[in-house]
N, C-alpha and C positions, 0 to 999 in steps of 0.2 A: 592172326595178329593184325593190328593196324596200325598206321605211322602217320602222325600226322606233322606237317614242317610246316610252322609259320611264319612271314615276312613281315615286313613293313617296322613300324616303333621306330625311336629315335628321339631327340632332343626338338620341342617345337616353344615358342614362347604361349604364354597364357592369351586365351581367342585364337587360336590357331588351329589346325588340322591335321590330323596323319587317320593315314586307311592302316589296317591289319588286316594280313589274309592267309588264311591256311586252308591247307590240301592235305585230304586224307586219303588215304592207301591202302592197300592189302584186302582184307577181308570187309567189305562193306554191305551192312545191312539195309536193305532199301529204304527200310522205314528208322527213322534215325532222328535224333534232336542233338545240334551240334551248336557251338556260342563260345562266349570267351568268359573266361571268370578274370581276377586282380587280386595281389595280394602285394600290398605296399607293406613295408618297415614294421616291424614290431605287431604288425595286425595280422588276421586270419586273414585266407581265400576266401571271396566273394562272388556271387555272381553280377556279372556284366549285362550277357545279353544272350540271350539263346532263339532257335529258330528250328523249327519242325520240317519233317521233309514238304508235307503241305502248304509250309508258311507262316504256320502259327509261329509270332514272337512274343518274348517277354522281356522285358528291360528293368533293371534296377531303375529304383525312382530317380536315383539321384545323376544318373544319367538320358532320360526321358527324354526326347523334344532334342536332345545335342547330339544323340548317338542312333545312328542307323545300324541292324544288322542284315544282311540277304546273304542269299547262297545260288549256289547253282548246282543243283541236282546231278544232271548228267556229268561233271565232272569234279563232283563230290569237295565239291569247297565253300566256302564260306569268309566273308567279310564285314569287317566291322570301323562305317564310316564313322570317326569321332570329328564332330566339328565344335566348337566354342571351347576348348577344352582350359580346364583351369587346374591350376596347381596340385589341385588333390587328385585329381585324375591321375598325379604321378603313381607309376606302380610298374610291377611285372604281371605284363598280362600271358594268360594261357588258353590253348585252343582247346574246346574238347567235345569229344565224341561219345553218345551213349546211343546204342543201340536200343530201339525197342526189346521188348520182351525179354530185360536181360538188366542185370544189377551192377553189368560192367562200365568201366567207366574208363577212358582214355584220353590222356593230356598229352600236350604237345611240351616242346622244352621250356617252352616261356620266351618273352622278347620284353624289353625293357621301354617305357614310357615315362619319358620325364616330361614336364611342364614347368617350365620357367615362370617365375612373375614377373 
């Protein structure tokens, strides 16, 4: 099993910043791609931003160029720098963990991201 518990979110105004970071647990496969998806009001989960154990990233367009994400390997976490953030960035964001070689997929509880205008 694995557990992952993420921090950071909170209420920021619009051009502002907040980090998010989670830490995964338990049973971890070395080779891994781990990221944050969002799912605001009324809309589906989306991807945010994902990162490979080697580094490979991918980033939703619509956050490109504002949002950083990196990890750190040896102690299996992961971070997601938002800066310029605007309104619709409001959401519940989530962590999540997929192992290579494997169809599983594991989310953390979610943490809440408002953006003020």
């Amino acid at each position: 099993q694995v557990q992952l518990v993420e921090s950071g979110g909170g209420l920021v105004q619009a051009g502002g910043s907040l980090s998010l970071a989670c830490a995964a647990s338990g049973v971890i496969f070395s080779i891994n791609r781990m990221g944050w998806y969002r799912q605001a009001p009324g809309k589906q989960r989306e991807l945010v931003a994902t990162i490979r154990t080697g580094g490979d990233t991918n980033y939703a367009d619509s956050v490109r160029g504002r949002f950083t994400i990196s990890r750190d390997n040896a102690k299996n976490t992961v971070v997601l720098q938002m800066n310029g953030l605007k309104p619709e960035d409001t959401a519940v964001y989530y962590c999540n963990y997929h192992p290579a070689f494997s169809t599983s997929d594991y989310w953390g509880q979610g943490t809440q991201v408002t953006v003020s205008s």
